[in-house]
N, C-alpha and C positions, 0 to 999 in steps of 0.2 A: 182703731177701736181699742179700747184698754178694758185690759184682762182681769177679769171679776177676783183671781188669787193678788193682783197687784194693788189692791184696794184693803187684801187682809193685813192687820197690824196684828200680829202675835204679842200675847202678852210678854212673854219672856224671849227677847228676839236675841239673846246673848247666847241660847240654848242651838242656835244655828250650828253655833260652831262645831257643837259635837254630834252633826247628824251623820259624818262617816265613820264614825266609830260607831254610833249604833246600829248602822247599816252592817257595820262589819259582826255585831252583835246578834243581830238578827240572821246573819248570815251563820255563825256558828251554830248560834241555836238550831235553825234547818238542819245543819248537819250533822249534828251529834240524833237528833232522832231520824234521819232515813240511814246514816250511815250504822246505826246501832239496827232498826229495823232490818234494811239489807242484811248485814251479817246475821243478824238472828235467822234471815226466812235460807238463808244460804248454808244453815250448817246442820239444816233438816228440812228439805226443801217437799219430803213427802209427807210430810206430816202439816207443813203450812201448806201445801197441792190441796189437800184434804181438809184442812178447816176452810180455806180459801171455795174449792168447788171448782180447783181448775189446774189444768193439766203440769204435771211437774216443768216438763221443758217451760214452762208461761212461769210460774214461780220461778225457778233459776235468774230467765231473763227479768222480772222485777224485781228479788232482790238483787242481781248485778247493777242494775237502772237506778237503782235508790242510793247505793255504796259511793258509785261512780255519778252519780246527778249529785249525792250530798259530799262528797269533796271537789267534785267543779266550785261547787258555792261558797264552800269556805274555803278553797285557796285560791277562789279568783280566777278558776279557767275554764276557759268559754262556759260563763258564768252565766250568761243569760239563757242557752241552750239549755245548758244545765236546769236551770231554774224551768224552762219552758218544760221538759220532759217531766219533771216534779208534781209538774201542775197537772198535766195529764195523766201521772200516776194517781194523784190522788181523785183526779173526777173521776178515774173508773171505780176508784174503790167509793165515793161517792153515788156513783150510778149503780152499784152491786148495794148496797145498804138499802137503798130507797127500791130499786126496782126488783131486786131477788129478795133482798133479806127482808123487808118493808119496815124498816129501822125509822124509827121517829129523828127528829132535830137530835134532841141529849139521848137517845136510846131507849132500848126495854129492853126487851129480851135480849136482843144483842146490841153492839158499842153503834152510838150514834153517829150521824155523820157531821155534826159541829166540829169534832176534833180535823177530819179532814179539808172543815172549808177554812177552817182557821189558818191550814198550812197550803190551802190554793190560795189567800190574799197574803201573805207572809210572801211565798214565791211570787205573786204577783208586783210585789213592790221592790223586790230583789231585779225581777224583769224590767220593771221603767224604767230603774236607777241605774240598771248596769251594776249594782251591786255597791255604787262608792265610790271614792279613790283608791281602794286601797284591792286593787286586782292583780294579779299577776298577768294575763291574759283575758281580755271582754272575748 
């Protein structure tokens, strides 16, 4: 049976080449915002406890989980775990928007949850791919 992607002809099929560098691109990107995040929630972790609505020791461990998930991803080690916890980070903060905060798609009163699903499918295609060639450790 032939595969309904092997019938796609891309228009720019030269642009192949460079899908491990954008992978690597997108890999960085994850990591400069949970590794910036992490460190912000971790050098005041009761005051993120407190916007957040939840217990200091639960802050600590996500921002450690975000620091440590966003450089598995950009430098390649166990980069899909990595990636895999990322994703669960952000569907709870997705499940906290929509079900406590009752946050719209782009937001109101408080930040919407588009920004988080943006970085569930971002990590989501870091997880099929394994991240690239360019891993140090999958």
């Amino acid at each position: 049976m032939e595969r309904a992607a092997a019938k796609w002809l891309p228009v720019f099929p030269e642009l192949r080449q460079f899908t491990d560098a954008a992978l690597l691109l997108l890999r960085l990107m994850v990591a400069v915002v949970f590794v910036n995040s992490g460190t912000n929630m971790l050098r005041d972790p009761a005051a993120h406890a407190k916007d957040l609505g939840l217990p200091v020791p639960v802050t600590v461990f996500l921002g450690a989980a975000e620091v440590l998930g966003g450089l598995g991803v950009a430098l390649g080690i166990l980069i899909q775990p990595a990636a895999a916890g990322l994703i669960i980070i952000n569907a709870g903060a997705i499940q906290k928007k929509l079900l406590v905060w009752h946050s719209g798609f782009w937001g109101d009163a408080s930040a919407g949850w588009s920004y988080d699903l943006i970085f569930v499918v971002m990590n989501l295609v870091i997880l099929t791919t394994g991240g690239g060639r360019y891993v140090v450790w999958g």
